[in-house]
C-alpha positions as CSV (number, residue, x, y, z in Angstrom):
1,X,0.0,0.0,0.0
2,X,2.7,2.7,1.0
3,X,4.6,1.8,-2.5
4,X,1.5,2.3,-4.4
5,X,1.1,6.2,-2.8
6,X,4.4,6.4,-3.2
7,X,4.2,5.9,-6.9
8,X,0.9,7.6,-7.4
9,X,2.3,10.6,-5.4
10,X,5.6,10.4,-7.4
11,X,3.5,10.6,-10.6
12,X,1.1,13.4,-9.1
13,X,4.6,15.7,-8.8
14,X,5.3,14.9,-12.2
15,X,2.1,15.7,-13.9
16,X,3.0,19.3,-14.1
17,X,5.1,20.0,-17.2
18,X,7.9,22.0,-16.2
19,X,9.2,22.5,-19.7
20,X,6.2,23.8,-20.9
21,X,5.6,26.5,-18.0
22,X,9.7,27.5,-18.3
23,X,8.9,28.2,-21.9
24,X,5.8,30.2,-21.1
25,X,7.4,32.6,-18.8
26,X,10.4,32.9,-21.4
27,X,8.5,33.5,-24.0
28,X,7.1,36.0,-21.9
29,X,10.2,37.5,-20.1
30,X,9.2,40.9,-21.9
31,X,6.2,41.4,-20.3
32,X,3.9,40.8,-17.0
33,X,2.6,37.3,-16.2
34,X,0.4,36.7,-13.4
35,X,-0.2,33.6,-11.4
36,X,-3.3,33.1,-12.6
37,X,-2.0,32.4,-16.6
38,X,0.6,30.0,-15.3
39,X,-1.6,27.8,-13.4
40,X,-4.6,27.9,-16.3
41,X,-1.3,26.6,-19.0
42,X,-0.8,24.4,-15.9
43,X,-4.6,23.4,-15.8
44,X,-4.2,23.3,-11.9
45,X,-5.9,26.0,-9.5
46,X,-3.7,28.9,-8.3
47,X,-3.0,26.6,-4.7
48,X,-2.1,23.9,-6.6
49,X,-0.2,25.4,-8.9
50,X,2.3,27.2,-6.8
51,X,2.6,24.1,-4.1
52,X,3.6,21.4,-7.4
53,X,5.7,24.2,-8.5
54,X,7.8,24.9,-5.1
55,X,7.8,21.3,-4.3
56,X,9.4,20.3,-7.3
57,X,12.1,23.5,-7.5
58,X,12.1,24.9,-4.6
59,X,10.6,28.1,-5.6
60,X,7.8,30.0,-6.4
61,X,7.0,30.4,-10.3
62,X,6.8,34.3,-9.8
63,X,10.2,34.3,-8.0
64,X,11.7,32.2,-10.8
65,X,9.8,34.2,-13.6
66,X,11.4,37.7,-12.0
67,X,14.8,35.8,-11.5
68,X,14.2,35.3,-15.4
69,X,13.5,38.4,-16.1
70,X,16.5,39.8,-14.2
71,X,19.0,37.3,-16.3
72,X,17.5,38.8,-19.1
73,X,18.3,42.2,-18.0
74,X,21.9,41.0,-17.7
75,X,22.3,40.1,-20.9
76,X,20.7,43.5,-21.8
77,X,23.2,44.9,-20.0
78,X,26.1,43.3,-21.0
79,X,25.2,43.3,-25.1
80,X,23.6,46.8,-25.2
81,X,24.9,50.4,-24.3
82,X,20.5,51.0,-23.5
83,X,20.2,53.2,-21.1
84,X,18.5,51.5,-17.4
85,X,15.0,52.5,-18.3
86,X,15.2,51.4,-21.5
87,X,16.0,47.8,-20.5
88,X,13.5,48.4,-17.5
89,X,10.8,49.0,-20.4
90,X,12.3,46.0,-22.7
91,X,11.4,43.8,-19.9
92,X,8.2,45.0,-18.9
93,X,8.6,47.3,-16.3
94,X,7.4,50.6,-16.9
95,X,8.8,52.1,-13.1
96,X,12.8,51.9,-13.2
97,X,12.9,52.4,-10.3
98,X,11.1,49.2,-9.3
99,X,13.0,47.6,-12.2
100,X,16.4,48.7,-10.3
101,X,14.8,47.4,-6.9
102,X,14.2,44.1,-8.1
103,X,17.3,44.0,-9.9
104,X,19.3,44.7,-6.6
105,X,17.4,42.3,-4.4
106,X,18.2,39.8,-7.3
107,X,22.1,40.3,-8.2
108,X,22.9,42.2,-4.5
109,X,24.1,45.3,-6.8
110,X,22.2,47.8,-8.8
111,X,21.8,47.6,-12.6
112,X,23.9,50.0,-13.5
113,X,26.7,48.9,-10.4
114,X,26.4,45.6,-12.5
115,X,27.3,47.5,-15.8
116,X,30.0,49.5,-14.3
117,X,31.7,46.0,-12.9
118,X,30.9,44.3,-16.9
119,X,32.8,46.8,-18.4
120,X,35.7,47.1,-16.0
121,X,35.1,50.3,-14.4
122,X,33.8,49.7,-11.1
123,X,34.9,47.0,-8.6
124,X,32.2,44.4,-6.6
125,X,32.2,46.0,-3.3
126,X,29.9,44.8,0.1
């Protein structure tokens, strides 16, 4: 009996594609996505939603969607000479200001401490 809920449990976890919702949010990186879209492409409920998706990485989807977004900004930042709020805005946020928040509480520096450090003239300091 325990092996059985074991295995029914093990296939529960993995009825949730995880490729599927990854590509969503990437596909998305450029704008807003709510909760509510990635658990309707999930067919699940917003509760069940968010607890398959920490269980299986740890994580909420909205934590790993901004942690997306922010790697995207990096790359923005490393490729482009776009000014802050421009990237802000390529990304979906139309406040830079809560673009360079969420940036910081991401990478521990600011976006444009981040550039300075890329291009050699600023050093990582704590």
């Amino acid at each position: 009996m325990t092996l059985l809920q074991t295995q029914a449990r093990h296939h529960f976890d993995q009825s949730l594609n995880m490729e599927a919702i990854q590509t969503l949010m990437l596909t998305r990186v450029h704008e807003s996505l709510d909760i509510d879209t990635l658990a309707a492409a999930a067919n699940l409920s917003k509760y069940h939603f968010i607890k398959r998706y920490k269980s299986l990485t740890g994580s909420t989807p909205i934590n790993d969607f901004i942690r997306m977004k922010i790697e995207r900004a990096c790359h923005l930042l490393d490729i482009t000479d776009q000014r802050i709020s421009e990237v802000a805005w390529a990304l979906g946020y139309e406040d830079a200001y809560y673009f360079s928040r969420a940036f910081s509480k991401v990478m521990g520096i600011s976006p444009s401490q981040y550039r300075g450090i890329r291009l050699g003239k600023a050093t990582y300091k704590e």
